[in-house]
Chimera marker file (.cmm) of the C-alpha trace (Angstrom):
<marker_set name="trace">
<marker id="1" x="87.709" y="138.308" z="60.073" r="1" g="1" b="0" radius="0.5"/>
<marker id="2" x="86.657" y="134.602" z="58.929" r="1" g="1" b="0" radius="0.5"/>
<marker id="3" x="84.152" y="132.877" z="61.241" r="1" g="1" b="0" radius="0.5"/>
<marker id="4" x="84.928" y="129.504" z="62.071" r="1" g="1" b="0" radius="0.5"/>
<marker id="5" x="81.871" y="126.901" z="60.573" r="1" g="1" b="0" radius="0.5"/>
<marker id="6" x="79.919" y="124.755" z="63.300" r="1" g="1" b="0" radius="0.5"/>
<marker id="7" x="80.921" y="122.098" z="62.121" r="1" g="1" b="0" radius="0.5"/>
<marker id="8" x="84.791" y="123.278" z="62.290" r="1" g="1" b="0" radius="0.5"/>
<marker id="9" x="84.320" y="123.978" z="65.839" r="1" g="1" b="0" radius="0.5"/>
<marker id="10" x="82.121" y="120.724" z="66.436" r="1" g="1" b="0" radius="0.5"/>
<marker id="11" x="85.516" y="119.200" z="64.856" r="1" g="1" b="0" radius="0.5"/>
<marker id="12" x="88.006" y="121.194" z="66.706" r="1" g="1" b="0" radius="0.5"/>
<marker id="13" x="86.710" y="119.932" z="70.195" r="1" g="1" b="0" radius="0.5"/>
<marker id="14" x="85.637" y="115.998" z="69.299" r="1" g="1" b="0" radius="0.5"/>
<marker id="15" x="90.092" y="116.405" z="68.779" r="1" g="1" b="0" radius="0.5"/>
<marker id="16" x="90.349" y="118.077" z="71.651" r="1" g="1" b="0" radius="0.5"/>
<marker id="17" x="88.198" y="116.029" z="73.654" r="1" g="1" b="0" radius="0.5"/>
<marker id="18" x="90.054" y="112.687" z="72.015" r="1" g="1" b="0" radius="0.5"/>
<marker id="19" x="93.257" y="114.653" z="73.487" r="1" g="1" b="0" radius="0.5"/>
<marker id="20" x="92.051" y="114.737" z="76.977" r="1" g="1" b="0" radius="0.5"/>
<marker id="21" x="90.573" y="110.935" z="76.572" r="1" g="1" b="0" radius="0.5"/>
<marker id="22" x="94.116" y="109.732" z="75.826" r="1" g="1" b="0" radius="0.5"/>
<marker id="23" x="95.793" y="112.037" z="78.563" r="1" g="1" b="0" radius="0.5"/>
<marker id="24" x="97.744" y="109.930" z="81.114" r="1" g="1" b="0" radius="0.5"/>
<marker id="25" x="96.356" y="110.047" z="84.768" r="1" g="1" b="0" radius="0.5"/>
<marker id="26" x="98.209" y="107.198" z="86.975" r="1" g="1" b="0" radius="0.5"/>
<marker id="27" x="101.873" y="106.300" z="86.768" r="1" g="1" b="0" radius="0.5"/>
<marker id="28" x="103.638" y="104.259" z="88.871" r="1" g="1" b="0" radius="0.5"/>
<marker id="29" x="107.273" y="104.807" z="90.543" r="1" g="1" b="0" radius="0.5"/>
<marker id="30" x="109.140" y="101.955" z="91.646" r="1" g="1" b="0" radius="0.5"/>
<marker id="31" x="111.823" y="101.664" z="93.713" r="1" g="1" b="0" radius="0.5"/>
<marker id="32" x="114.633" y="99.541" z="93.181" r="1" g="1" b="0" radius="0.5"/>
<marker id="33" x="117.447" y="97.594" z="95.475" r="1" g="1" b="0" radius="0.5"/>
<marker id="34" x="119.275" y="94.749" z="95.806" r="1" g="1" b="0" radius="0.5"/>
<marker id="35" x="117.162" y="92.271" z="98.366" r="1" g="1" b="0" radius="0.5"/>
<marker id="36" x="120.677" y="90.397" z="99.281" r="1" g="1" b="0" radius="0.5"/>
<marker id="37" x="122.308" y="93.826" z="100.192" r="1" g="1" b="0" radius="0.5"/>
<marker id="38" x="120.997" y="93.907" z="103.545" r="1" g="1" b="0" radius="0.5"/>
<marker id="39" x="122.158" y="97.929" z="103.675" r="1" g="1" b="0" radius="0.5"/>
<marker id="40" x="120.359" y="98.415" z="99.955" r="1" g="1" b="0" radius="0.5"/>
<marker id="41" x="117.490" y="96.941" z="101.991" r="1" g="1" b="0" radius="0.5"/>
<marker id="42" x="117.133" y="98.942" z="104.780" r="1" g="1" b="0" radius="0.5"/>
<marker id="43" x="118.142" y="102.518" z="102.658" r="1" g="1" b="0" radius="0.5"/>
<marker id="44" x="115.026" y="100.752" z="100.460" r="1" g="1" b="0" radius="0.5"/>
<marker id="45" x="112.408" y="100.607" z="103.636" r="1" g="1" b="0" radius="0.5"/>
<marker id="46" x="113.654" y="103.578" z="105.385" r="1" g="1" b="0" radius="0.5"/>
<marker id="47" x="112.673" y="105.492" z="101.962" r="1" g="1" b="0" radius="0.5"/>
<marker id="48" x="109.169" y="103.934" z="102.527" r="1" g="1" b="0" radius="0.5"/>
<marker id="49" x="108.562" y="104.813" z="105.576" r="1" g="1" b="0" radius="0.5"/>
<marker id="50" x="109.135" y="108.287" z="104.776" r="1" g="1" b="0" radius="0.5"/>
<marker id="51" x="107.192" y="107.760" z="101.918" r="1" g="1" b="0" radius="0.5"/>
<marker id="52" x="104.235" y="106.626" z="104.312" r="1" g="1" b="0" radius="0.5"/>
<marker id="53" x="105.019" y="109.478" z="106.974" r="1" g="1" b="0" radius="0.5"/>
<marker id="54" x="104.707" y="112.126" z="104.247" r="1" g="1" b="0" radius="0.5"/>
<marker id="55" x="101.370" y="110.670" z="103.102" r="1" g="1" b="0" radius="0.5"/>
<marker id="56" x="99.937" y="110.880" z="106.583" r="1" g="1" b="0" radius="0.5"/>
<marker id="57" x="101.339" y="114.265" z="107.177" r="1" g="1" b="0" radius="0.5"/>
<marker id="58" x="99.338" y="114.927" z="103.710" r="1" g="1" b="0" radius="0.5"/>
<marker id="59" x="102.506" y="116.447" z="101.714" r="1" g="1" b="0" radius="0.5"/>
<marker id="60" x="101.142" y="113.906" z="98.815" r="1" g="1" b="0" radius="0.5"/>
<marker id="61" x="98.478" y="110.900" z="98.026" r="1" g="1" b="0" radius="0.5"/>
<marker id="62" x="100.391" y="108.659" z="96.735" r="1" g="1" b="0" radius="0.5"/>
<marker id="63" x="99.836" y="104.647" z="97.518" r="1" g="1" b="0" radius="0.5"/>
<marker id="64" x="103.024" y="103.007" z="98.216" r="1" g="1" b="0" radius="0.5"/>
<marker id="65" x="103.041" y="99.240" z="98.357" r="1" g="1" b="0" radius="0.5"/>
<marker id="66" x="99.649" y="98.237" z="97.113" r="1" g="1" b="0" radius="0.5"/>
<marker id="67" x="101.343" y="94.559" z="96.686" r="1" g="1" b="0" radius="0.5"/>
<marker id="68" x="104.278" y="95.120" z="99.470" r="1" g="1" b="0" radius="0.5"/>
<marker id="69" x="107.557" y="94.976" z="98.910" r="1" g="1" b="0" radius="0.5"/>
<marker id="70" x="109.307" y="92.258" z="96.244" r="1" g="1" b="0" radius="0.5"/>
<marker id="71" x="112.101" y="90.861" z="98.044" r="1" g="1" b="0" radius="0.5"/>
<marker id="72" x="112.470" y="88.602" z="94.877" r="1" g="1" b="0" radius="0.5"/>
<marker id="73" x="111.699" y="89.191" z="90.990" r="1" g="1" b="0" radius="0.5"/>
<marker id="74" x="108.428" y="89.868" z="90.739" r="1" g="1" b="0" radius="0.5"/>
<marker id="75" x="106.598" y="90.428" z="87.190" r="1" g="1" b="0" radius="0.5"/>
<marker id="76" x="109.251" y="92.457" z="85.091" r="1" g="1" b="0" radius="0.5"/>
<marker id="77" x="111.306" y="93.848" z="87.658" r="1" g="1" b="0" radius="0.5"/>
<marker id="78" x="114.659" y="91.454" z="88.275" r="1" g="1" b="0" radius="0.5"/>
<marker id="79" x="115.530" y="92.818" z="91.897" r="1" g="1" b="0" radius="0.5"/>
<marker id="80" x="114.317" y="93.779" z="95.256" r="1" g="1" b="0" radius="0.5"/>
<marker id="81" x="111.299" y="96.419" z="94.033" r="1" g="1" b="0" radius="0.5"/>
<marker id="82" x="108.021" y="98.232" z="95.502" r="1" g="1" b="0" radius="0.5"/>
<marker id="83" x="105.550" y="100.398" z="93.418" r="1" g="1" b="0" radius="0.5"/>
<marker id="84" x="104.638" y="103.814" z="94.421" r="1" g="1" b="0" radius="0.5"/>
<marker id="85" x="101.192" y="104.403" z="92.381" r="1" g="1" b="0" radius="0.5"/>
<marker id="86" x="100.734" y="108.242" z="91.742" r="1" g="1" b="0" radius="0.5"/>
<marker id="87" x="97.609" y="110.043" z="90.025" r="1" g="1" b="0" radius="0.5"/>
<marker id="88" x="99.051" y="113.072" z="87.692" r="1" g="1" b="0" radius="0.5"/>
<marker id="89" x="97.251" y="115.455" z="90.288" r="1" g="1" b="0" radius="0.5"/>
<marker id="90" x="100.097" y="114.609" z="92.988" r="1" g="1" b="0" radius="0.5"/>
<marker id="91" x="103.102" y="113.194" z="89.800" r="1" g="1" b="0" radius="0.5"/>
<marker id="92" x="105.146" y="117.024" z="90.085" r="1" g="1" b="0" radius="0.5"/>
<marker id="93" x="105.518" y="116.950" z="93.735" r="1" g="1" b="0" radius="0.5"/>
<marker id="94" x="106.189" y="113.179" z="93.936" r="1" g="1" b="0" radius="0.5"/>
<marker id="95" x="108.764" y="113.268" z="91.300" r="1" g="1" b="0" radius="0.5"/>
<marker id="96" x="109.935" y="116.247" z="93.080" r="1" g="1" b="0" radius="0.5"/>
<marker id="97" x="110.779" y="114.234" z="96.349" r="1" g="1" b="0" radius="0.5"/>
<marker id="98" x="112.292" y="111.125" z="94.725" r="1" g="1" b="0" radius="0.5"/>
<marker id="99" x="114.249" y="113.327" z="92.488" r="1" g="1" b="0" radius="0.5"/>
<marker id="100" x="115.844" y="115.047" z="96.062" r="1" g="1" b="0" radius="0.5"/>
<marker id="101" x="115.685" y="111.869" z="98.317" r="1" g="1" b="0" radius="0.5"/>
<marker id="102" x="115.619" y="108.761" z="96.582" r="1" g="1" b="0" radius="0.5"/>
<marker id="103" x="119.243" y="108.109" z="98.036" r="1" g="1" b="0" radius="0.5"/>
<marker id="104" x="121.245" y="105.416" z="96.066" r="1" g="1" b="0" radius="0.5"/>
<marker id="105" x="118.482" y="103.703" z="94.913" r="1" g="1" b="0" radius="0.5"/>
<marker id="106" x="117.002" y="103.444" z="90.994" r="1" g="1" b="0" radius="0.5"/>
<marker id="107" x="113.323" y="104.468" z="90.343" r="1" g="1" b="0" radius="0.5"/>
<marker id="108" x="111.731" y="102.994" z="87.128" r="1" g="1" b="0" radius="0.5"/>
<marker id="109" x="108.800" y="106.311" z="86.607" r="1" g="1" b="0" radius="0.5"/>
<marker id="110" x="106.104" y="104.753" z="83.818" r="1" g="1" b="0" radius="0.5"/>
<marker id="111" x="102.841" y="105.639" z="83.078" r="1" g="1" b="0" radius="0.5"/>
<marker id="112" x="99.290" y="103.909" z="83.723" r="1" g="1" b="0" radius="0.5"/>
<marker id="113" x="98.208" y="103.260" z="80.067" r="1" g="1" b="0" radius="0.5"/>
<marker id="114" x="96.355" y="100.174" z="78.454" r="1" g="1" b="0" radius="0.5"/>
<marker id="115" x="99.675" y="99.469" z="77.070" r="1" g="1" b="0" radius="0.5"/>
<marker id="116" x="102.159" y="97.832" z="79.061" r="1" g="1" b="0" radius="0.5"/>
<marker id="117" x="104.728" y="96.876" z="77.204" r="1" g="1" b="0" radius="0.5"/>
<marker id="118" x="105.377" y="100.045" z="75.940" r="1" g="1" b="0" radius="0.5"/>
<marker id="119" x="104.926" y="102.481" z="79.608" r="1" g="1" b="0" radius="0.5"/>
<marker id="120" x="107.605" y="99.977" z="80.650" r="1" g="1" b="0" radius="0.5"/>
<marker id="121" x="109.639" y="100.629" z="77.912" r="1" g="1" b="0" radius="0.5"/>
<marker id="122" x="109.582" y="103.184" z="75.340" r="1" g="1" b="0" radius="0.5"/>
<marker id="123" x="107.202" y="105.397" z="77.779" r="1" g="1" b="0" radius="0.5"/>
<marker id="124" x="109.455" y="104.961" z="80.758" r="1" g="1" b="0" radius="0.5"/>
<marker id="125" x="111.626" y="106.964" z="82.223" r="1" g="1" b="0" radius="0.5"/>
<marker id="126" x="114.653" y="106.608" z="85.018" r="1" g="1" b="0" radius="0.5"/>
<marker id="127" x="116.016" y="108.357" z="88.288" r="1" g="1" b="0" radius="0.5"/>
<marker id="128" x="119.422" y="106.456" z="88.308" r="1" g="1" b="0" radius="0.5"/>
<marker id="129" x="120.764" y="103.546" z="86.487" r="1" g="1" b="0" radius="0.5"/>
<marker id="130" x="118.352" y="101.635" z="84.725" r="1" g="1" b="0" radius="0.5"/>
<marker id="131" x="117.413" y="98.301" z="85.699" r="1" g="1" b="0" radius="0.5"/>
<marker id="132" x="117.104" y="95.701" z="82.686" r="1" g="1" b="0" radius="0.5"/>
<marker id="133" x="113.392" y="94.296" z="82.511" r="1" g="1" b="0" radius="0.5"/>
<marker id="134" x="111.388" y="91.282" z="81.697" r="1" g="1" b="0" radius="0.5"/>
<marker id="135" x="108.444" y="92.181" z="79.453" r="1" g="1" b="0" radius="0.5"/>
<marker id="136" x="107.500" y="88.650" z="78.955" r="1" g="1" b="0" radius="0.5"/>
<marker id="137" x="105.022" y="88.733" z="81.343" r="1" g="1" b="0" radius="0.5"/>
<marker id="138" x="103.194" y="92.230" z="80.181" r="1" g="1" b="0" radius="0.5"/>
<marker id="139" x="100.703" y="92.810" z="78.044" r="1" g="1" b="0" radius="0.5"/>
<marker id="140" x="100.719" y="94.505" z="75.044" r="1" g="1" b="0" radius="0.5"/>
<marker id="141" x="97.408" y="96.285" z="75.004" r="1" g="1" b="0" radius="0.5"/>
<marker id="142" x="94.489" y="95.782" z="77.281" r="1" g="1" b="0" radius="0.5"/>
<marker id="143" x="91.028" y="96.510" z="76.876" r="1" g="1" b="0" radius="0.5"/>
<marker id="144" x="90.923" y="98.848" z="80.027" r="1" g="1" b="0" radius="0.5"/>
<marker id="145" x="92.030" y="101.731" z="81.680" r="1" g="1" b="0" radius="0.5"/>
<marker id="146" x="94.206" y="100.688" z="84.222" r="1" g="1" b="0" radius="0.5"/>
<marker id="147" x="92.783" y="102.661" z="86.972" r="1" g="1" b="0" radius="0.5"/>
<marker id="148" x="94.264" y="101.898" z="90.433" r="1" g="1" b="0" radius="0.5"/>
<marker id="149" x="92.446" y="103.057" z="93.695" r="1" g="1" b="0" radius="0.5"/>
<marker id="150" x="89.136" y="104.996" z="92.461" r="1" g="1" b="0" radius="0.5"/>
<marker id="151" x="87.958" y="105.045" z="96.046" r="1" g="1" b="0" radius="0.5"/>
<marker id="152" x="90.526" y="108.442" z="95.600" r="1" g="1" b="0" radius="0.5"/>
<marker id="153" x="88.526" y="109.989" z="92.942" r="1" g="1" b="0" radius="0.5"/>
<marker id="154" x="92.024" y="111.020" z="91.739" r="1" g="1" b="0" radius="0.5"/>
<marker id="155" x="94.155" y="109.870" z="88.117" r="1" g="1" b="0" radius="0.5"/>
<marker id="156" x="91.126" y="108.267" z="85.792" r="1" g="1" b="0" radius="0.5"/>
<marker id="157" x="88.647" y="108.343" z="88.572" r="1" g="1" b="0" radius="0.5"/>
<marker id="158" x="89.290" y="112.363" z="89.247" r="1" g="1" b="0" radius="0.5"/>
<marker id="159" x="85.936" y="114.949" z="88.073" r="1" g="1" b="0" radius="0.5"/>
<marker id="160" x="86.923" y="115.718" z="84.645" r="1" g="1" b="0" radius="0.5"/>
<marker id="161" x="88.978" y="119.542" z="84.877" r="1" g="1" b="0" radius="0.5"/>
<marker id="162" x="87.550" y="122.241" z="83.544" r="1" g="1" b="0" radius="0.5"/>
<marker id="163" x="87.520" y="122.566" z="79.845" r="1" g="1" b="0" radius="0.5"/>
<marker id="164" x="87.778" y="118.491" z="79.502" r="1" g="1" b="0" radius="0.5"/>
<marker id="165" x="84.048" y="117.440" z="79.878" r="1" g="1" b="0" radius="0.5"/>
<marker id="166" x="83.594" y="113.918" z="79.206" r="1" g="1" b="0" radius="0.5"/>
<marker id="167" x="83.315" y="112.005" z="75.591" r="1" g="1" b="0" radius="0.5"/>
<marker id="168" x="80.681" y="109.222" z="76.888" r="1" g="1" b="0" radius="0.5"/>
<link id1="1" id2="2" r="1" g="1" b="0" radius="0.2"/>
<link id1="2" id2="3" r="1" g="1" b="0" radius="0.2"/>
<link id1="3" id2="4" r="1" g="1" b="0" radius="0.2"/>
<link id1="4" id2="5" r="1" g="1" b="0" radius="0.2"/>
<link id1="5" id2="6" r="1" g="1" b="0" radius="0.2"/>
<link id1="6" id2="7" r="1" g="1" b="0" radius="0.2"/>
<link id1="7" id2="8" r="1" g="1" b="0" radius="0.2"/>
<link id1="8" id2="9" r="1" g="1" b="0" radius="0.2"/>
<link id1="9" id2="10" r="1" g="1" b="0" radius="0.2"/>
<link id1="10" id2="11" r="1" g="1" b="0" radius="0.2"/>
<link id1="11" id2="12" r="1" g="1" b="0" radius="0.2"/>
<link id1="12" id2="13" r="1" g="1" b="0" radius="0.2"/>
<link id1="13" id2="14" r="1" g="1" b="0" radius="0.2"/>
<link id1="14" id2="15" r="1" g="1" b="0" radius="0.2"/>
<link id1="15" id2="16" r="1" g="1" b="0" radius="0.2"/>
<link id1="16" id2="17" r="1" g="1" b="0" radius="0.2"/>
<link id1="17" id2="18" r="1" g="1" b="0" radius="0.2"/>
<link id1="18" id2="19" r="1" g="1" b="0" radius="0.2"/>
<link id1="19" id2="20" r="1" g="1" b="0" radius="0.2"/>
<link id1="20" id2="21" r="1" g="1" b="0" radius="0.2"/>
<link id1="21" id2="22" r="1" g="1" b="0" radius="0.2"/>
<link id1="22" id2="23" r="1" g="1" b="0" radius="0.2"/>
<link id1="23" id2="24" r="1" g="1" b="0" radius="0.2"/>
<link id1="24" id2="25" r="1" g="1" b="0" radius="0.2"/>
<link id1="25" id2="26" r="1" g="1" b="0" radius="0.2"/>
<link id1="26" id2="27" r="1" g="1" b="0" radius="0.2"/>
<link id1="27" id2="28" r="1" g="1" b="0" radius="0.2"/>
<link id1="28" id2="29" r="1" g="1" b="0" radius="0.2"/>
<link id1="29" id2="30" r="1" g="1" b="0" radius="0.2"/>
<link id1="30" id2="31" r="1" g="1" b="0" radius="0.2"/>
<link id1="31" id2="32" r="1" g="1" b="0" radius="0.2"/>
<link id1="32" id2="33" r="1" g="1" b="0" radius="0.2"/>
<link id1="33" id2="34" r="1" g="1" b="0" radius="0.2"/>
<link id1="34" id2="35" r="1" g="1" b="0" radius="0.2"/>
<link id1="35" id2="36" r="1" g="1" b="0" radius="0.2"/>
<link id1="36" id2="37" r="1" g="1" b="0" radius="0.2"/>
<link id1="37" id2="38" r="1" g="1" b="0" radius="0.2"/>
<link id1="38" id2="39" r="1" g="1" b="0" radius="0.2"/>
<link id1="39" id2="40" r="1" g="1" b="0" radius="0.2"/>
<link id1="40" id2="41" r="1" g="1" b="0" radius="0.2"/>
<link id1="41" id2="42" r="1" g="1" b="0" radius="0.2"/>
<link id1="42" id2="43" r="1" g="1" b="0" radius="0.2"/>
<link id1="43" id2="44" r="1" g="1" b="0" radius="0.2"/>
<link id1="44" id2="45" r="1" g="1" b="0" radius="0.2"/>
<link id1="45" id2="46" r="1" g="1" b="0" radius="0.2"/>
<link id1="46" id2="47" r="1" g="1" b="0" radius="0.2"/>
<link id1="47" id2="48" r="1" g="1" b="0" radius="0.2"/>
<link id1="48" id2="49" r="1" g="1" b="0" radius="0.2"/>
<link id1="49" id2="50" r="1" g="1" b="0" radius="0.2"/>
<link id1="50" id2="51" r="1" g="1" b="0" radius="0.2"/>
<link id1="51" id2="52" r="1" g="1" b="0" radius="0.2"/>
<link id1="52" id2="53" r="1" g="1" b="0" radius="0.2"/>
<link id1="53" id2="54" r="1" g="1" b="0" radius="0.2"/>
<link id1="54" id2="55" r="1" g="1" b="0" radius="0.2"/>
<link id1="55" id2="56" r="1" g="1" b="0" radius="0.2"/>
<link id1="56" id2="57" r="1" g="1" b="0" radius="0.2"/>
<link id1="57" id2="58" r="1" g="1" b="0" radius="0.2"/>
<link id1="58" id2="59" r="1" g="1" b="0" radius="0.2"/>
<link id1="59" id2="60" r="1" g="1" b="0" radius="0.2"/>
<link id1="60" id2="61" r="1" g="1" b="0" radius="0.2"/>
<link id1="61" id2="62" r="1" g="1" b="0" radius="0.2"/>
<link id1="62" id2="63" r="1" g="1" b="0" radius="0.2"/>
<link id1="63" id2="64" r="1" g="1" b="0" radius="0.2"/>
<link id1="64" id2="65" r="1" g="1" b="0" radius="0.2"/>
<link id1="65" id2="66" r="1" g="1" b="0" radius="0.2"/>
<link id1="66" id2="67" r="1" g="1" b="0" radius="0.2"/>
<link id1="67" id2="68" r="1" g="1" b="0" radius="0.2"/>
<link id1="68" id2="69" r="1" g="1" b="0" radius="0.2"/>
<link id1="69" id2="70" r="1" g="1" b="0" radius="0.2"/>
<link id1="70" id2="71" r="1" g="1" b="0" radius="0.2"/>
<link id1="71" id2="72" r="1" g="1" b="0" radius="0.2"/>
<link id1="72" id2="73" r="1" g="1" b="0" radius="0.2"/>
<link id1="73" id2="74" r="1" g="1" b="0" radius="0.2"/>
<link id1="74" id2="75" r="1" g="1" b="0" radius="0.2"/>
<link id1="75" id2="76" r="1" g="1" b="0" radius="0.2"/>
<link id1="76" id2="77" r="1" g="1" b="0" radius="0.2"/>
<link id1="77" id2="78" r="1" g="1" b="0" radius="0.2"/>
<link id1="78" id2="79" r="1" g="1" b="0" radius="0.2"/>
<link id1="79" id2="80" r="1" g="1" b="0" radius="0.2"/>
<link id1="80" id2="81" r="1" g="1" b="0" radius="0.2"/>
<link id1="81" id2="82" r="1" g="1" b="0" radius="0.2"/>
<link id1="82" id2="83" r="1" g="1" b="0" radius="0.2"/>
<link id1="83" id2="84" r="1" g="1" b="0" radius="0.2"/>
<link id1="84" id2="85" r="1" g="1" b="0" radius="0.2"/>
<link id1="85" id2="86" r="1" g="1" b="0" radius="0.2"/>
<link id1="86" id2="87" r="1" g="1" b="0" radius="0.2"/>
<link id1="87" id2="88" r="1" g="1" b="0" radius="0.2"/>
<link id1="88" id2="89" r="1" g="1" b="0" radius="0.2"/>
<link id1="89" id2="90" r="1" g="1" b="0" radius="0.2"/>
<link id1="90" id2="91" r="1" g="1" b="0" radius="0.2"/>
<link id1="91" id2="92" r="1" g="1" b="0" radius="0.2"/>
<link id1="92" id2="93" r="1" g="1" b="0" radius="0.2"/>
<link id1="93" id2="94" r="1" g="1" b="0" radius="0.2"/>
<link id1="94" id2="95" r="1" g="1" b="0" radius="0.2"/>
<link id1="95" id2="96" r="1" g="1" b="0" radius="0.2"/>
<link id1="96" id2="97" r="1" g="1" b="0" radius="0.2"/>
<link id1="97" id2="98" r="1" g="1" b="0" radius="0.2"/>
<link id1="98" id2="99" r="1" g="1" b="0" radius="0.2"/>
<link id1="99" id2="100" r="1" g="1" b="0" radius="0.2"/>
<link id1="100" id2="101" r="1" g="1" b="0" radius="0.2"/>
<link id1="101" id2="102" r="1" g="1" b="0" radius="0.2"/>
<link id1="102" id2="103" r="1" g="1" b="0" radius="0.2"/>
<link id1="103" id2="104" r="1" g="1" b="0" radius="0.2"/>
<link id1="104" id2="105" r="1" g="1" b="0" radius="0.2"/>
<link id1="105" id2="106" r="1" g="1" b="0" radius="0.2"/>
<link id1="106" id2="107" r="1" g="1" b="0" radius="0.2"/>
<link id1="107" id2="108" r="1" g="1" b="0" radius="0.2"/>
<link id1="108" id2="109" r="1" g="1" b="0" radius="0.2"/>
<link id1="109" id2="110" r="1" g="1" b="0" radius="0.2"/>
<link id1="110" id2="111" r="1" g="1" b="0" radius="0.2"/>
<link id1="111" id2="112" r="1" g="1" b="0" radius="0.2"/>
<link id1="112" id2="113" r="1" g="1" b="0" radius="0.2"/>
<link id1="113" id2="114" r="1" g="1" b="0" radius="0.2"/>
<link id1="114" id2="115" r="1" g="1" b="0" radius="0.2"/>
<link id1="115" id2="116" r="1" g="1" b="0" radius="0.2"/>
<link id1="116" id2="117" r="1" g="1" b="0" radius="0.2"/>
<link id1="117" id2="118" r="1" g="1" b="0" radius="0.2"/>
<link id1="118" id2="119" r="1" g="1" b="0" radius="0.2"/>
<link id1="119" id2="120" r="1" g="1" b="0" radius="0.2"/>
<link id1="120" id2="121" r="1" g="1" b="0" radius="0.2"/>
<link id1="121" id2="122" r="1" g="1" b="0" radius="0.2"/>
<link id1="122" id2="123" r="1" g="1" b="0" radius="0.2"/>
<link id1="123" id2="124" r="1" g="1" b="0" radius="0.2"/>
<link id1="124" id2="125" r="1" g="1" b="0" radius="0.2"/>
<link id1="125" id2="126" r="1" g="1" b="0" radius="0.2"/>
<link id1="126" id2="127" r="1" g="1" b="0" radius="0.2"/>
<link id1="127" id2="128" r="1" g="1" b="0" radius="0.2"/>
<link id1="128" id2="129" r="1" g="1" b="0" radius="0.2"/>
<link id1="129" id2="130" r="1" g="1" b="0" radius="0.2"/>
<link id1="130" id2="131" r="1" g="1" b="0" radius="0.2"/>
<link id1="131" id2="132" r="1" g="1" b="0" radius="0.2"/>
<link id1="132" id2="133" r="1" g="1" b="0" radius="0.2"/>
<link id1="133" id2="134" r="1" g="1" b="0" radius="0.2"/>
<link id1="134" id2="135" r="1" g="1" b="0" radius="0.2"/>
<link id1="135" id2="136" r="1" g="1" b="0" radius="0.2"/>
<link id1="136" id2="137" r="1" g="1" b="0" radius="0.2"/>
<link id1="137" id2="138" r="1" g="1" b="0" radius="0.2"/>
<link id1="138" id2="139" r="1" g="1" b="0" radius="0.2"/>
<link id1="139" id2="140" r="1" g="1" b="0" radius="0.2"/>
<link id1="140" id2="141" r="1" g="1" b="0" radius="0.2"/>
<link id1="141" id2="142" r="1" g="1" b="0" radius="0.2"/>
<link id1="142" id2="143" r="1" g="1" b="0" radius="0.2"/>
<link id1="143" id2="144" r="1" g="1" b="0" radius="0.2"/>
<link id1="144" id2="145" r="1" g="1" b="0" radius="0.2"/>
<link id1="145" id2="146" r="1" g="1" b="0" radius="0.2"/>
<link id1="146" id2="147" r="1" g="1" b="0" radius="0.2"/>
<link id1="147" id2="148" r="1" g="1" b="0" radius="0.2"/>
<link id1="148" id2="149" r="1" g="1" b="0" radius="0.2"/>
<link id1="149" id2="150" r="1" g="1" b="0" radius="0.2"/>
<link id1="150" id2="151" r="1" g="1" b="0" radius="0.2"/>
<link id1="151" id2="152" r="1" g="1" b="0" radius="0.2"/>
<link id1="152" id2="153" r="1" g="1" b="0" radius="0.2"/>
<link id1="153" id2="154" r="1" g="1" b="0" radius="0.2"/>
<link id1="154" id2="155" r="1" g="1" b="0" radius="0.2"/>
<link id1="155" id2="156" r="1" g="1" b="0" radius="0.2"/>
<link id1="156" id2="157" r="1" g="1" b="0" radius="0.2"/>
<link id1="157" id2="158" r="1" g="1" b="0" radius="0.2"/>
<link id1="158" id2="159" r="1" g="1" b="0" radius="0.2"/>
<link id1="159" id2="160" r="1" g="1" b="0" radius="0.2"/>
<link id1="160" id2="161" r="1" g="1" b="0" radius="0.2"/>
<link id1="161" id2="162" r="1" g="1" b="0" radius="0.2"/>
<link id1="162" id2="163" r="1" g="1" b="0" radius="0.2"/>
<link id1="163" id2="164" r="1" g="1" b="0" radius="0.2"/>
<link id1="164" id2="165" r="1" g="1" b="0" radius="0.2"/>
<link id1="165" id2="166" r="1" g="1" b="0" radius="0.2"/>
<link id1="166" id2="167" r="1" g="1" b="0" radius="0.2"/>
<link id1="167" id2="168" r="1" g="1" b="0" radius="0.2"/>
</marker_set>
């Protein structure tokens, strides 16, 4: 039996720990329609308010409409839109729900990374038909973590799990 070195160990958890650092821990979910299909519209805010409902009812905590709902283009998304911010914590059960009741509508899922350019594109994922995007107006790479709602203490603001201690 060969005994790992301290310093292999040491090693084998600073990568470790640099996996947990880069772990994603938001994401975002948002909802698509068309805002001059007045019946797209109402499927759209009917799916919100159940969205709302369930988060009183405490199925999930999610935040929907941190910046209400886009009844025009707004930042890369062309048509009618709202966000649905998610910490990984609740991301199963809330891709769960829109996966069984997001109706007719298309749901852009990306992650929460200092990259946005690429968690609206290459990291992005669809329920539905996908919507084509504007990145013009995203940034590449930002110098933060985009952490959304730490008064939650969930996604980047959550106690670090067991086993993932803390690099600072």
């Amino acid at each position: 039996m060969q005994l790992m070195s301290s310093s292999h160990s040491a090693s084998a958890a600073d990568n470790l720990q640099s996996e947990y650092d880069n772990e994603i821990k938001e994401f975002h979910f948002h909802v698509y329609w068309f805002q001059n299909n007045p019946a797209s519209q109402e499927s759209a805010v009917k799916l919100r308010d159940r969205i709302l409902e369930l988060v009183k009812q405490g199925f999930f905590q999610v935040v929907p409409l941190k910046n209400g709902i886009n009844t025009s283009p707004r930042g890369p998304h062309p048509i009618g839109s709202y966000e649905v911010w998610c910490a990984r914590e609740d991301f199963a059960r809330c891709y769960s729900w829109m996966v069984l009741n997001r109706g007719p509508h298309s749901i852009l899922i990306h992650p929460l990374t200092r990259e946005e350019v690429a968690d609206h594109s290459t990291r992005a994922t669809w329920l539905g038909t996908p919507v084509p995007l504007d990145y013009t107006g995203l940034s590449p790479h930002s110098d933060h973590v985009p952490s959304q709602y730490p008064e939650l203490g969930l996604g980047y603001n959550a106690p670090p799990r067991k086993g993932e201690g803390s690099s600072s």
